[in-house]
C-alpha positions as CSV (number, residue, x, y, z in Angstrom):
1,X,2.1,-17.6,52.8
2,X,5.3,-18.5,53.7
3,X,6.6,-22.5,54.6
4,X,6.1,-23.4,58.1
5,X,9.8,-25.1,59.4
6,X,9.1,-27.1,62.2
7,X,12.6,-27.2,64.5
8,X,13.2,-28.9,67.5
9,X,15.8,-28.1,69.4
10,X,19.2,-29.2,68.8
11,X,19.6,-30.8,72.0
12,X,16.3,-33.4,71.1
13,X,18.6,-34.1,67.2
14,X,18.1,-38.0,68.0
15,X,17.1,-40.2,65.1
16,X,13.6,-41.0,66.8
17,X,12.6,-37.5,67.2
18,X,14.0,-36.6,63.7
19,X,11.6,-38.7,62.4
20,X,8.8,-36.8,64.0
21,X,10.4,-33.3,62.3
22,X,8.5,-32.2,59.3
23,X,8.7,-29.1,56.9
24,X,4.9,-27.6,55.8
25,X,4.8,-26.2,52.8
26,X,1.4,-24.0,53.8
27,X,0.9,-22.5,50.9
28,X,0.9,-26.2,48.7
29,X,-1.6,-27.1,51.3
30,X,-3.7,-24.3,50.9
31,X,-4.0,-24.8,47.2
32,X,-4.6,-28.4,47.3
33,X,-7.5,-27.7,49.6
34,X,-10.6,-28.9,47.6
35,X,-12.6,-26.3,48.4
36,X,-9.8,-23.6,47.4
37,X,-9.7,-25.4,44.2
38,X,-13.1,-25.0,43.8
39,X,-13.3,-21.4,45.0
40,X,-10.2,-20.2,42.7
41,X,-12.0,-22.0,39.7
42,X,-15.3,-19.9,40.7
43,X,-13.3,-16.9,40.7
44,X,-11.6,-17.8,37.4
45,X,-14.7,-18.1,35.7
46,X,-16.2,-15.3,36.9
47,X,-13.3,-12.9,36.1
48,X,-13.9,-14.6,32.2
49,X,-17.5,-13.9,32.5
50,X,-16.3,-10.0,33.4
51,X,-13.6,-9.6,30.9
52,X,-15.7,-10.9,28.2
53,X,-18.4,-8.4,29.2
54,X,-15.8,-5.8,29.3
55,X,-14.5,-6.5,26.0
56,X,-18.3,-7.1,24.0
57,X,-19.1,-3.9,25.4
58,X,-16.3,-2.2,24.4
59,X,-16.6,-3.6,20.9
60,X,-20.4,-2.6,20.5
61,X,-19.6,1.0,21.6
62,X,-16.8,1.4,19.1
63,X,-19.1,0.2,16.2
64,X,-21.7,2.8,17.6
65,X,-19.4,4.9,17.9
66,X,-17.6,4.8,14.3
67,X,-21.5,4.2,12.6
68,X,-22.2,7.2,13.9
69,X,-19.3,8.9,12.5
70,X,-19.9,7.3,9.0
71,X,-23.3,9.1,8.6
72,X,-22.0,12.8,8.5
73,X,-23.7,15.3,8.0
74,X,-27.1,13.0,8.2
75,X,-26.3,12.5,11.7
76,X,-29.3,14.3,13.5
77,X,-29.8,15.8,16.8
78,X,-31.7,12.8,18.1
79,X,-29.2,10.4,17.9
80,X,-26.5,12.5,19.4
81,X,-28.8,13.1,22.2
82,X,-29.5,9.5,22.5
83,X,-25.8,8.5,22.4
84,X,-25.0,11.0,25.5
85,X,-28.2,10.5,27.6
86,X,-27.0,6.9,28.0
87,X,-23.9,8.1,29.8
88,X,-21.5,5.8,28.4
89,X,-17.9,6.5,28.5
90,X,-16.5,7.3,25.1
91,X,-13.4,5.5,24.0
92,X,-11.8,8.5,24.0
93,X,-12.3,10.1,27.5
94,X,-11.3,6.7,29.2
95,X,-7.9,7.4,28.0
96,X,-7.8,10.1,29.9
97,X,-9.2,8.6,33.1
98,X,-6.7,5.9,32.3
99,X,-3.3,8.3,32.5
100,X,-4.6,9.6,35.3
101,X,-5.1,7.2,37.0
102,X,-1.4,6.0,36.2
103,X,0.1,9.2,37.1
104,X,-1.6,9.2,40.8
105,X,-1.6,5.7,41.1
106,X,1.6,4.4,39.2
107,X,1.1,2.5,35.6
108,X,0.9,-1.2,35.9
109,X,4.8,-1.8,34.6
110,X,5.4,-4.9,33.0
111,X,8.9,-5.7,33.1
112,X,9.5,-8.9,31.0
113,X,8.5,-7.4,28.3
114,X,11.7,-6.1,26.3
115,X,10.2,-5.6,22.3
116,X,6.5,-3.8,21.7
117,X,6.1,-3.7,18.1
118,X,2.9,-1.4,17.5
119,X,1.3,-1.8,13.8
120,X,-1.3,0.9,12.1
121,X,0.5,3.3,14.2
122,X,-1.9,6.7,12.7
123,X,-4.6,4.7,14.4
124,X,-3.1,5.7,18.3
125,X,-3.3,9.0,19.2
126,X,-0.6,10.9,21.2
127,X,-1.7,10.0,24.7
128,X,-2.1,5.9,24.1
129,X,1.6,5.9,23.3
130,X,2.4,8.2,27.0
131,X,0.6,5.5,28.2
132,X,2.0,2.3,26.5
133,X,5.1,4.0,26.9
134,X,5.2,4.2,30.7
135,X,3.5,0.6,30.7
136,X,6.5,-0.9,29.0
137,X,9.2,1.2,30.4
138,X,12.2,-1.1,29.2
139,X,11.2,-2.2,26.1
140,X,12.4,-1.5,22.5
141,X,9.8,-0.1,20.2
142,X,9.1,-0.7,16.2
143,X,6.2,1.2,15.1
144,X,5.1,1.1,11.5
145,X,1.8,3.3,9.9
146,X,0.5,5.0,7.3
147,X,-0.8,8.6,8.1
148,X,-2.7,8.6,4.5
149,X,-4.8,5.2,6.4
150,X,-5.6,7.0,9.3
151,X,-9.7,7.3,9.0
152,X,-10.2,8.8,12.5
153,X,-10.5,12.9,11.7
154,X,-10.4,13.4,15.7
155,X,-6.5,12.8,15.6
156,X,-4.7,13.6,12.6
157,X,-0.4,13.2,12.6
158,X,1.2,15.4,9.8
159,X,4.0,13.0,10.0
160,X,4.7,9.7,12.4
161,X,7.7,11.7,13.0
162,X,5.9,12.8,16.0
163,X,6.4,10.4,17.7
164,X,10.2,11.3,18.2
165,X,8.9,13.6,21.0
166,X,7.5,10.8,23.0
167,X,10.1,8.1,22.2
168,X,13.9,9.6,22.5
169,X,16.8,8.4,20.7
170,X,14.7,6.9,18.1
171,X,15.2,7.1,14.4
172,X,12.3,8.2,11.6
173,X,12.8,6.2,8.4
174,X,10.0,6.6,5.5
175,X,9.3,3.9,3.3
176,X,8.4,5.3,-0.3
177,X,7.7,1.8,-2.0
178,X,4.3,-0.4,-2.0
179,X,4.9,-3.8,-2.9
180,X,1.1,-4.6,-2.9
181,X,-0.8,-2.9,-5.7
182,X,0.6,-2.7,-9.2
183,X,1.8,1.2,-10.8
184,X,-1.7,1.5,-12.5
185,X,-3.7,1.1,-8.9
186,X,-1.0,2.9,-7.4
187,X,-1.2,5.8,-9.5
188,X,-4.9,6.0,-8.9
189,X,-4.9,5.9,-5.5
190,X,-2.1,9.0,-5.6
191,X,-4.2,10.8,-6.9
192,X,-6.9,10.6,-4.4
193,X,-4.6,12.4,-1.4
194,X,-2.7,14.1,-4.0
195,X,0.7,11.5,-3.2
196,X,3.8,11.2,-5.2
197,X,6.1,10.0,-3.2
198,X,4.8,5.9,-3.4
199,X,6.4,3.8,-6.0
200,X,4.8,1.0,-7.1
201,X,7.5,-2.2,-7.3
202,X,4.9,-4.7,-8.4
203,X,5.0,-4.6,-12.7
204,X,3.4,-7.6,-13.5
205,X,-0.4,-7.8,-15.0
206,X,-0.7,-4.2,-15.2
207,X,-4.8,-3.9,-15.7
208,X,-6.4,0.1,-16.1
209,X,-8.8,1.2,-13.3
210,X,-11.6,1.0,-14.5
211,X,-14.5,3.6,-13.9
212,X,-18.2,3.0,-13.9
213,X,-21.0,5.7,-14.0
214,X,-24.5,6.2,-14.6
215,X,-24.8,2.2,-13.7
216,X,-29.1,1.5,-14.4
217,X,-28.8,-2.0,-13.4
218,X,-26.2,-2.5,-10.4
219,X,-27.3,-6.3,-9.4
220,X,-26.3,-6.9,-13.6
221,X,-22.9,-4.9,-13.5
222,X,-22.0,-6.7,-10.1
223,X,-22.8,-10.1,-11.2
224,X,-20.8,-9.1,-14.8
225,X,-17.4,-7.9,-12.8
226,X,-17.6,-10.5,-9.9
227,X,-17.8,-13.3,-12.5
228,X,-15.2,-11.2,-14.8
229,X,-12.8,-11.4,-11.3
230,X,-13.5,-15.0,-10.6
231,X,-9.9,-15.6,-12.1
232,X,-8.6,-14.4,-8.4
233,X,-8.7,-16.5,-5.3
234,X,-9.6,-13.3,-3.1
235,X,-12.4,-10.5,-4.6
236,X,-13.7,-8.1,-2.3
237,X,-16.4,-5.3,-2.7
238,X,-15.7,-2.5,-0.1
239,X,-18.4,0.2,0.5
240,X,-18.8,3.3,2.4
241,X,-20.3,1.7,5.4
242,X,-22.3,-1.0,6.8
243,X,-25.3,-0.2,5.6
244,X,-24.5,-0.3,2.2
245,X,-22.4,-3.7,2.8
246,X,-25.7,-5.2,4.4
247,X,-27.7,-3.7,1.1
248,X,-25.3,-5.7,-1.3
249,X,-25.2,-8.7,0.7
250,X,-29.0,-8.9,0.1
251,X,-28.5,-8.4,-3.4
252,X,-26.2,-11.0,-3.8
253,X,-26.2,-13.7,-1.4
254,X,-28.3,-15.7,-3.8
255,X,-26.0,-15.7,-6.5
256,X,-22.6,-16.4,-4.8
257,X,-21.5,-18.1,-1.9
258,X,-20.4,-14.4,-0.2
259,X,-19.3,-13.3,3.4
260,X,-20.7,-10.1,4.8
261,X,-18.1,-8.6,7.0
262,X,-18.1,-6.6,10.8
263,X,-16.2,-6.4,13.6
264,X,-17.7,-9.6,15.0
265,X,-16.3,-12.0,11.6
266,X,-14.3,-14.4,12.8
267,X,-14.3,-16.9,10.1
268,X,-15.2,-16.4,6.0
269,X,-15.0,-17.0,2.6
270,X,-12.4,-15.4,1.8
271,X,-12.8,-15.6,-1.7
272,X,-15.9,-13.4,-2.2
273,X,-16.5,-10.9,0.7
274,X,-18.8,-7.7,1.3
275,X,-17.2,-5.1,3.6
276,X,-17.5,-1.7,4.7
277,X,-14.0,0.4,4.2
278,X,-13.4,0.5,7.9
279,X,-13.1,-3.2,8.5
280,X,-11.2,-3.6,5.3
281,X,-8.5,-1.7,6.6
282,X,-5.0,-4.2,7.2
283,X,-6.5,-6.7,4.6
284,X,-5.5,-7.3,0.7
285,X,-7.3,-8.9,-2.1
286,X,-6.5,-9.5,-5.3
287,X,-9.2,-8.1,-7.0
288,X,-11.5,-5.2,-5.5
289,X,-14.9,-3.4,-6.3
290,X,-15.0,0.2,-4.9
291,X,-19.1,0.9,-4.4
292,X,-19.6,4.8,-4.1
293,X,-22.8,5.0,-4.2
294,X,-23.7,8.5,-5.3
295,X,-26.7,9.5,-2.5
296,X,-23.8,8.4,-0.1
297,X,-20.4,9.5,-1.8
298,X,-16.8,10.2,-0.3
299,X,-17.1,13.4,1.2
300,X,-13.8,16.1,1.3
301,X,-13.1,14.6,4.8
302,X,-13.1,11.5,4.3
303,X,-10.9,10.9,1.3
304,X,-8.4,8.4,3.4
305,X,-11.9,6.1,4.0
306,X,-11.5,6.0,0.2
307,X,-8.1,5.9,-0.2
308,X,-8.0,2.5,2.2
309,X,-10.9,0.9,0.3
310,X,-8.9,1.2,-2.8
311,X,-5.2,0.2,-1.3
312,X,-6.7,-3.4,-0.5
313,X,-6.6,-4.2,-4.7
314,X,-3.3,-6.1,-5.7
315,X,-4.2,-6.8,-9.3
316,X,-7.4,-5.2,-10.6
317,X,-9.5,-1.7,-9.0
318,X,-12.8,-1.2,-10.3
319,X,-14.8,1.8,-9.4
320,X,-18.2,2.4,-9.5
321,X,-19.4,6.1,-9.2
């Protein structure tokens, strides 16, 4: 709405009718309406209620989504089924509604934005960043990622140099030194993805990974190492997946004050935490226990999930086998 200028003719310019001259700001008045206010507040809160719908839903089909993917090859029939008869739309195919949608309908462009800086970079596949890209046409980009991190076998990068293809002019550079994990984790975790080009710079408290097999009494060996590791602020036991984590919470939840993490933890004890290797993935502890639990071991495929869990350890990797 546009203001309303009130103008009487020049010829009727006296003082008294001056006074009698007004500008209307139409849109102010509209706004201050009481019943706008409350109508705009109604729609506010409704759009919340929608979004946060949106988002929950989102987030529950994504855990689905990557539970499902956790239990290999003891994934049956059923479940599949199960999944698709619901006719939800996988993360996955909405991307491609989503770019089409831009390409016939134009990609919402925001224009004030001038630096996207994109972290865990393996974890976007090829068509979010055509997308992000013609979102943000005028931005600079930093991307930073790990392509031994990325635990999603349905896009694979050989390198992030990639990328180059979608964003021109830019300029590769590969970093080749962790400052995380000291050279004895480091070399351990090399060996998992047969690396050699990380360098560890940290050279302080150099501790040996150590191995466990053939453990008869787990809730004994936990309870020994967690107590062993209390010297660290952060400690965190990393399984394969949830299922496992819930397992060990129940095992130990009586003993310690522990925090069983998902994709719904907001707030923990971050000095003793149970998580699955997926939701570990972008945090660090000082101290970490790797549970491979033989009936439900690292498979070929999924040697990055067990490359992440043991990446998080700063100081001291234990591994039990």
């Amino acid at each position: 709405m546009k203001k309303l200028l009130l103008i009487a003719s020049v010829l009727f310019a006296t003082s008294a009718f001056a006074e009698k001259v007004g500008v209307v700001d139409s849109q102010r008045a509209f706004f201050q309406f009481s019943e706008t206010k409350k109508a705009q507040q109604s729609l506010e809160s409704q759009a919340k209620k929608v979004e946060n719908e949106a988002r929950q839903k989102e987030v529950a089909l994504q855990k689905e989504y990557v539970a499902l993917q956790a239990k290999g090859d003891k994934l049956t029939d059923a479940e599949i089924k199960d999944f698709i008869d619901r006719k939800e739309l996988n993360y996955e195919d909405s991307l491609i509604y989503a770019y089409i949608k831009g390409l016939l309908n134009g990609f919402n462009y925001e224009g004030n934005i001038k630096q996207v800086i994109i972290d865990e970079a393996q974890d976007y596949n090829l068509l979010q960043y055509i997308i992000i890209k013609n979102i943000f046409k005028k931005a600079s980009f930093t991307i930073l990622g790990d392509i031994n991190q990325n635990i999603n076998p349905y896009y694979e990068y050989k390198s992030l140099e990639e990328l180059t293809n979608i964003f021109e002019d830019s300029i590769y550079i590969e970093l080749t030194k962790t400052y995380r994990s000291t050279e004895k984790i480091v070399e351990y975790t090399n060996k998992i993805l047969n690396l050699n080009h990380t360098a560890a710079i940290r050279k302080d408290n150099q501790k040996d990974v150590i191995i466990r097999k053939n453990i008869d009494n787990l809730k004994k060996i936990l309870i020994e190492d967690i107590n062993y590791l209390s010297k660290y602020n952060k400690t965190a036991i990393i399984t394969k997946d949830y299922d496992e984590a819930s397992k060990l919470y129940e095992l130990l939840k009586d003993e310690y004050d522990i925090s069983l993490l998902d994709y719904d933890t907001k707030r923990f004890n971050k000095n003793l935490v149970i998580t699955p290797a997926y939701t570990a993935k972008g945090l660090e502890f000082d101290s970490v226990i790797v549970y491979n639990n033989r009936e439900n071991s690292y498979k070929k495929n999924e040697k990055k999930l067990l490359y992440v869990a043991c990446t998080r350890a700063q100081h001291e990797l234990i591994i039990y086998n």
